[in-house]
N, C-alpha and C positions, 0 to 999 in steps of 0.2 A: 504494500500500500504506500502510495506516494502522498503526502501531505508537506508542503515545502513552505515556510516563512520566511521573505526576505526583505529586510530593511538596506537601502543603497543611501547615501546618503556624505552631501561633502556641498563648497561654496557651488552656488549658482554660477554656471559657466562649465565645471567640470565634467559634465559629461554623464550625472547620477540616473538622471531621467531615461537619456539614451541607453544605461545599462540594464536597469531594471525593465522599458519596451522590449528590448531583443531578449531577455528572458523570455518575456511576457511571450510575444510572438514566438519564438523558438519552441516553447511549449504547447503554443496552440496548434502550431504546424505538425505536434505531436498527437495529436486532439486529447489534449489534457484539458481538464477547468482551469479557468484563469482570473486573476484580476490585477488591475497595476492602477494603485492610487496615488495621484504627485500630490505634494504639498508644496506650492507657492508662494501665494503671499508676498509678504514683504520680504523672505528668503530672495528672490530674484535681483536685489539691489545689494550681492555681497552678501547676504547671511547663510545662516546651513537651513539648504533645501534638502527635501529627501522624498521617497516614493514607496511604498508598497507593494510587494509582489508577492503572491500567494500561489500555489502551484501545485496541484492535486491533480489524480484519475477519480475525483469523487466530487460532488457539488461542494461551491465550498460556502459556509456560512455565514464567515465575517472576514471581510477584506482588509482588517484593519489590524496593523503587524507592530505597531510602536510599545506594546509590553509584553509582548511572546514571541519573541524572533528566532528562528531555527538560526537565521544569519545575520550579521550585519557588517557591509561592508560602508567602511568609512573612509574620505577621501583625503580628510583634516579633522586639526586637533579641537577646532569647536563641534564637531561631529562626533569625536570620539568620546568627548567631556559631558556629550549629550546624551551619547547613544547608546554608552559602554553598558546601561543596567538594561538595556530593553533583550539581551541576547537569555536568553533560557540558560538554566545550567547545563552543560553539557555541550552548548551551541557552540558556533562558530563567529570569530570576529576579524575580517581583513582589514589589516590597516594599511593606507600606502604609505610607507617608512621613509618615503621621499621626501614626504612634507612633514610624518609628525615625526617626533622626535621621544616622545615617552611611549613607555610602557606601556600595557591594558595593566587594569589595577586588581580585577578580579582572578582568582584561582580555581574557580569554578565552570571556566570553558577554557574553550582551544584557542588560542590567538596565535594568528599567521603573519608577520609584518613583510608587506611587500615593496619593495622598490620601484612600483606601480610607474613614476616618473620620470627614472633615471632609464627603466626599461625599456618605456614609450620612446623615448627620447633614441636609444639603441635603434628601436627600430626607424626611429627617421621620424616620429612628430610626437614631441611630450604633450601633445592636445590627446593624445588614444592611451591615459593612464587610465581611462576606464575600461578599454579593453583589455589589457593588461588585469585587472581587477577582476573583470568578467571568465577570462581566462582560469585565472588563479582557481577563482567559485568553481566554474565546469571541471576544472583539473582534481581539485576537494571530492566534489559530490558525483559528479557524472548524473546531474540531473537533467541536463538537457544536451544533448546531442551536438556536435560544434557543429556539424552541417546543417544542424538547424539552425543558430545561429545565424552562418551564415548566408541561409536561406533569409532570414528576418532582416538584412540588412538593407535591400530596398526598400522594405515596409517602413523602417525607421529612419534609414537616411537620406530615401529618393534615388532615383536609378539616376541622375543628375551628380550623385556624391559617389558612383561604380569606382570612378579612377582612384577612391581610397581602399575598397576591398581587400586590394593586397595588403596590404599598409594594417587593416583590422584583423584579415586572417594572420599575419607574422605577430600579431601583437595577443590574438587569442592564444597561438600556440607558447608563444613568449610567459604568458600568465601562466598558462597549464604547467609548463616547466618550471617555474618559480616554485610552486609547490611537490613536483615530481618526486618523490620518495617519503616526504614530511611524514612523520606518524603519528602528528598532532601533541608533541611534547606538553603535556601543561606549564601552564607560566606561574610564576612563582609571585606570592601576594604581595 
């Protein structure tokens, strides 16, 4: 049984929204139930935006992931200052390690810190640290398919944005690798 919570979440501009759609889409392509809730607002002018994704083979009944997160992937450190108690015991929390610089505080889940930034940047644009992030997730969980993915990337970026595909597929596989062998060490309170 599949039941997946994810919270994405980092400043307006990085990319939160786009990651949590191409879940969203990725998984529909799977014909899973779905849902992807943004949160706006006044986040869009520099504060921490974030979005909701929930992702099951069963109806799901509340789309709303902000205190039971299976995951949360954060992109910065008002995000992570934010977001660090919404993860479940036992959850998962991606940090990009490029921009924060501390620790997760809890001893209670897995935290992954990813170089989300500095990786994108490898690949040739530090704008796709959320692919990079999204990557990391799929590499984690295998909950969605990367060819689904990369099937959702029209849907999310417009067949207008194609000439960056490559650029998002080396950064999906890029993420997947960052995590490739991890056994989820717990971190230390």
């Amino acid at each position: 049984m599949i039941h997946a919570r994810i919270l994405c979440a980092g400043f307006g501009g990085q990319g939160v929204m786009s990651l949590g759609q191409l879940l969203a889409y990725g998984a529909m392509l799977e014909e899973r139930h779905v849902t992807w809730i943004p949160s706006y607002g006044p986040e869009m002018r520099g504060g921490t935006a974030y979005c909701c994704v929930v992702i099951s083979d069963r109806p799901i009944g509340s789309p709303m992931v902000v205190n039971d997160a299976g995951c949360v992937i954060v992109m910065n450190s008002p995000s992570l200052h934010r977001f660090e108690k919404s993860v479940i015991p036992g959850g998962i929390l991606l940090t990009n390690s490029s921009l924060i610089s501390e620790p997760a505080t809890r001893n209670d889940i897995l935290a992954y810190p990813i170089p989300a930034g500095d990786l994108a940047r490898d690949c040739g644009s530090p704008r796709a640290a959320n692919i990079i992030m999204l990557g990391a997730y799929l590499g984690l969980t295998g909950l969605v398919r990367e060819q689904s993915i990369i099937a959702a990337f029209d849907k999310v970026f417009g067949k207008k944005d194609a000439r960056f595909h490559n650029l998002n597929k080396a950064c999906l596989s890029r993420g997947a690798e960052a995590v490739a062998g991890l056994g989820g060490s717990r971190i230390a309170a």
